[in-house]
N, CA, C and O of each residue as an XYZ file, in Angstrom:
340
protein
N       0.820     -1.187      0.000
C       0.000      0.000      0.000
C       0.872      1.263      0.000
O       0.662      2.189     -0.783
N       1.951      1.265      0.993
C       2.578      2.410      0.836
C       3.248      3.097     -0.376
O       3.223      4.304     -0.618
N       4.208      1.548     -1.523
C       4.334      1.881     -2.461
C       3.780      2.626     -3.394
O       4.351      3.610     -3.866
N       2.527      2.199     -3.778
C       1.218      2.389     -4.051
C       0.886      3.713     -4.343
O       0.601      4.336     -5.366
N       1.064      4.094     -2.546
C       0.656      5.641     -2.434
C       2.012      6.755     -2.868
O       1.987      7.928     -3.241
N       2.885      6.025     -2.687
C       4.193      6.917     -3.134
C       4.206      6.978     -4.904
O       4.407      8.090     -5.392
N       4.074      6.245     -5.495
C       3.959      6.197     -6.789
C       2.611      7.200     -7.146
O       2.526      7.972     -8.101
N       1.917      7.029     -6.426
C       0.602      8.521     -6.753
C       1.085      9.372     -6.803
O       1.095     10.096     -7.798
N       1.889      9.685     -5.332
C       2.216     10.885     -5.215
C       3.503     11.436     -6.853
O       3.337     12.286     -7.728
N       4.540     10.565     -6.624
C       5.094     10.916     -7.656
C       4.434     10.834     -9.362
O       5.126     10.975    -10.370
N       3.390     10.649     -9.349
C       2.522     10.648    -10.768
C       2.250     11.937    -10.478
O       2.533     12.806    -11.303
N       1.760     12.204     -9.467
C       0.730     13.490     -9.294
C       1.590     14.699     -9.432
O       1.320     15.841     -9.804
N       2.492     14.245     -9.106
C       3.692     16.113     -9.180
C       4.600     15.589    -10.772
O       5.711     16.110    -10.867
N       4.296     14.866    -11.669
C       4.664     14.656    -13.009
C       3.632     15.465    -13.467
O       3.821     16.436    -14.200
N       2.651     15.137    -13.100
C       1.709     15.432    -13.760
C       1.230     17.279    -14.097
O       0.624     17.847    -15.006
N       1.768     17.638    -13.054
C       2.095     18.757    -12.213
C       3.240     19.581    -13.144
O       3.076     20.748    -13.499
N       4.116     18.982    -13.389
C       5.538     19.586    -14.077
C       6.004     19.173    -15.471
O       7.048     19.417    -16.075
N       4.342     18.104    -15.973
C       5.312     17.766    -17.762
C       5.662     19.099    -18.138
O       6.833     19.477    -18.175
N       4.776     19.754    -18.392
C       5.214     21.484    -19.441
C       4.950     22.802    -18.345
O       4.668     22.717    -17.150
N       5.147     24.070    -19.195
C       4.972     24.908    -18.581
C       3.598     24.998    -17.704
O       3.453     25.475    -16.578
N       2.495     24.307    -18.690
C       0.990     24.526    -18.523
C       0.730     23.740    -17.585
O       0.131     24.135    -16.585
N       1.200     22.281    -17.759
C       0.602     21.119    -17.077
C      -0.560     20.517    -17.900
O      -1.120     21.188    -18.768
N      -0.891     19.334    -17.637
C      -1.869     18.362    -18.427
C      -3.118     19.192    -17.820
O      -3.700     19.568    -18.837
N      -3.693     19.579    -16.933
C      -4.894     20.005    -15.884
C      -5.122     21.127    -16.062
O      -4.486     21.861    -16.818
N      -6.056     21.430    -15.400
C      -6.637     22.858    -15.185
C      -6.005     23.850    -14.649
O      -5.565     23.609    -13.525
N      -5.749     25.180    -15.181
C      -4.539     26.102    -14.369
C      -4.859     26.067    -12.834
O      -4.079     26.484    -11.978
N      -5.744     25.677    -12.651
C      -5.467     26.421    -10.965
C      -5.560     24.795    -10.224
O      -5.365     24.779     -9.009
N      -5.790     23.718    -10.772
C      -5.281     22.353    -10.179
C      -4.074     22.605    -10.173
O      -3.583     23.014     -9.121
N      -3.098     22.406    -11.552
C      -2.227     22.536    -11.725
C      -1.160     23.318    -10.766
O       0.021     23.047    -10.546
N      -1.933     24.326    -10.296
C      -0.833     25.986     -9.531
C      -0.767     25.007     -8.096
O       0.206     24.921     -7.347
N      -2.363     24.159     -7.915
C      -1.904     23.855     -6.601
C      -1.584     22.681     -5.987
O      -1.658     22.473     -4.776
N      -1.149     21.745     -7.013
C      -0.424     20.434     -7.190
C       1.026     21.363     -6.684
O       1.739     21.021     -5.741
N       1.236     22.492     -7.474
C       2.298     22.588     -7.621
C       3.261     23.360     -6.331
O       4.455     23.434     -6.039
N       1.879     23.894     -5.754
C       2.007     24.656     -4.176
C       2.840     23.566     -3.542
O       3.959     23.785     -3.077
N       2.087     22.055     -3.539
C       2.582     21.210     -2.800
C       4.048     20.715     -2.814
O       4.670     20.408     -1.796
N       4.565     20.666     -4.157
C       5.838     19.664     -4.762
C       6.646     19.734     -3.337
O       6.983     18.613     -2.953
N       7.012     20.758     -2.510
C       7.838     20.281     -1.395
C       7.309     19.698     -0.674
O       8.228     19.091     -0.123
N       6.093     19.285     -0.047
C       5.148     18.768      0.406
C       5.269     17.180      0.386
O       5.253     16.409      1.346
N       5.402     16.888     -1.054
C       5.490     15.896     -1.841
C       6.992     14.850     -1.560
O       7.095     13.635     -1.387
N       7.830     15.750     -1.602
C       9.483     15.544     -1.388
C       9.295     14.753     -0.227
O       9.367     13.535     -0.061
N       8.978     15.910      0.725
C       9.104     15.152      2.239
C       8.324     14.631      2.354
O       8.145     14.642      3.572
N       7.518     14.027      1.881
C       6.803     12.998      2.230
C       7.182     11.263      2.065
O       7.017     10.245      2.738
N       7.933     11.726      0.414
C       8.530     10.341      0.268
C      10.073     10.419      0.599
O      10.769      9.459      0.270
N      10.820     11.820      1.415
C      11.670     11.704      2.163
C      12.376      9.831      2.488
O      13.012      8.943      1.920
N      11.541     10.211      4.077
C      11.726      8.964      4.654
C      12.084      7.397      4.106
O      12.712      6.431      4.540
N      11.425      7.678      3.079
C      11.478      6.072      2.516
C      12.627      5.910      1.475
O      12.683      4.885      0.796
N      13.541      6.905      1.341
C      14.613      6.608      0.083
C      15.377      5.527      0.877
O      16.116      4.699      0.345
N      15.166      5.600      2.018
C      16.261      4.534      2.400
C      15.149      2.905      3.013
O      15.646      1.884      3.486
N      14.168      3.066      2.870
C      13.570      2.076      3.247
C      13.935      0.808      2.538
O      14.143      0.706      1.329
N      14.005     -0.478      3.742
C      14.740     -1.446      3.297
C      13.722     -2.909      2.168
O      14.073     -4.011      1.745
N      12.468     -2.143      2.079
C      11.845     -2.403      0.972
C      11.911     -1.981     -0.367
O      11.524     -0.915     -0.846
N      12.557     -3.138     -1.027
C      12.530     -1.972     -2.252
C      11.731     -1.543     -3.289
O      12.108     -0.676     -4.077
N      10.616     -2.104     -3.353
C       9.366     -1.434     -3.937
C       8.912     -0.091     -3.375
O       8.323      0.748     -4.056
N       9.251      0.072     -1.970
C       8.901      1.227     -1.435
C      10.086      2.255     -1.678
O       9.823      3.449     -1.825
N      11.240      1.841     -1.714
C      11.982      2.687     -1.642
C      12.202      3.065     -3.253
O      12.268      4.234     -3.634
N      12.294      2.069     -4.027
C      11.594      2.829     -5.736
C      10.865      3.349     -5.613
O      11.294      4.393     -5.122
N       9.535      3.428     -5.753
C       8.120      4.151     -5.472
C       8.457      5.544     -4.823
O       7.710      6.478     -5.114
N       9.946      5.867     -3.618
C      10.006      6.935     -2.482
C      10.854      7.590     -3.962
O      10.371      8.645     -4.374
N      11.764      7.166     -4.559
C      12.657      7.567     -5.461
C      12.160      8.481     -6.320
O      12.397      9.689     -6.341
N      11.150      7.568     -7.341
C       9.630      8.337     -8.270
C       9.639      9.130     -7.262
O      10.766      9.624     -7.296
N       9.064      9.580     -6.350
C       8.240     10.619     -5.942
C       9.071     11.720     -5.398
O       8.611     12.847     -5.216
N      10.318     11.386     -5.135
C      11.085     12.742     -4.822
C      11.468     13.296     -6.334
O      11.341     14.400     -6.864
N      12.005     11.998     -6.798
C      12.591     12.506     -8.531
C      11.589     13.746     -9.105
O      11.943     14.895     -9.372
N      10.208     13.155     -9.214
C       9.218     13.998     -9.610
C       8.840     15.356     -9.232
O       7.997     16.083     -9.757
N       9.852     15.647     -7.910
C       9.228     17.141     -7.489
C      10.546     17.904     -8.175
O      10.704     19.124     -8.218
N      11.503     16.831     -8.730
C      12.808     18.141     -8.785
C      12.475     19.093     -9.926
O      13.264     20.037     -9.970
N      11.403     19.113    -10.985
C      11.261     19.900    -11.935
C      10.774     21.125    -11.167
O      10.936     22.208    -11.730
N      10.157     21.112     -9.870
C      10.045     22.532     -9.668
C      10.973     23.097     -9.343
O      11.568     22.258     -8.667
N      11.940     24.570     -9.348
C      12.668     24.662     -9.414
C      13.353     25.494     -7.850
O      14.499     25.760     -7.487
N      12.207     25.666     -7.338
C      13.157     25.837     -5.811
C      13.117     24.652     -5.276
O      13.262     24.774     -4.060
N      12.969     23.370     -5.642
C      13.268     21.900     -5.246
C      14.637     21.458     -6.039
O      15.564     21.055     -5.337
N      14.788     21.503     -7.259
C      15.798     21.290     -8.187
C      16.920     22.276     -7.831
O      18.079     21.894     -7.994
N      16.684     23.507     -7.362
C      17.957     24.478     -6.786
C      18.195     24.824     -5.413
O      18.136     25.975     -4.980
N      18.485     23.719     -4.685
C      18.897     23.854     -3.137
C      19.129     25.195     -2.487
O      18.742     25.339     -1.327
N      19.748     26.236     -3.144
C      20.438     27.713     -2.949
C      19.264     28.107     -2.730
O      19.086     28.579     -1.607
N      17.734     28.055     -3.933
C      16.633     28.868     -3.846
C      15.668     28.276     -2.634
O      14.908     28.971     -1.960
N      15.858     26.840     -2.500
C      14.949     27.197     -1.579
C      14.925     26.512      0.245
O      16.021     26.413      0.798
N      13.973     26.198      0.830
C      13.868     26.190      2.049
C      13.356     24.696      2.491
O      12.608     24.565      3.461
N      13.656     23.955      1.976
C      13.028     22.086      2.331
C      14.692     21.918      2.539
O      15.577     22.650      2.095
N      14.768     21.172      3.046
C      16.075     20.204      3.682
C      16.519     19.162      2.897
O      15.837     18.138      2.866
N      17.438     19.227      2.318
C      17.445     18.382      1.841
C      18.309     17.297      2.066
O      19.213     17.738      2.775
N      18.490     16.175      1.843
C      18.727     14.635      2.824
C      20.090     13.960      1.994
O      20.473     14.252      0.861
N      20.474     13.312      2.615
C      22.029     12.947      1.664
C      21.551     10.696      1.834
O      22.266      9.709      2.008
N      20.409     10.847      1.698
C      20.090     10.019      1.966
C      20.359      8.832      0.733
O      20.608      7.643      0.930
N      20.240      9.464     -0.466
C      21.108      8.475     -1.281
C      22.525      8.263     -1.478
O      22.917      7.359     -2.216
């Protein structure tokens, strides 16, 4: 289940960051996109989980927030980021 839900999450912030526009509605879209750090730390925890369906699934879902770009540029922004791989 957890996998599961981590793989949503990382669909959901793809989904969020294919193009400038996004696949969705502008203001889904703006607030998928509010979340992307949201998103990070959420599947944080599990990059190191000793499951590895979960910890793929945690991978997708951090990978997926780095297109936003105070996630992708550590300097810009304010989430923590983990040396966990």
């Amino acid at each position: 289940m957890r996998a599961a839900l981590l793989q949503w999450l990382g669909d959901l912030a793809d989904d969020a960051t294919y193009d400038e526009d996004g696949p969705g509605e502008p203001d889904d879209v703006a607030a998928v996109r509010a979340v992307l750090p949201l998103i990070y730390e959420a599947a944080r925890p599990y990059l190191v989980d000793p499951d590895l369906l979960i910890r793929e699934a945690a991978v997708h879902a951090a990978a997926m927030t780095l297109a936003a770009p105070e996630l992708a540029d550590p300097s810009r922004s304010s989430c923590r980021w983990s040396a966990a791989l």
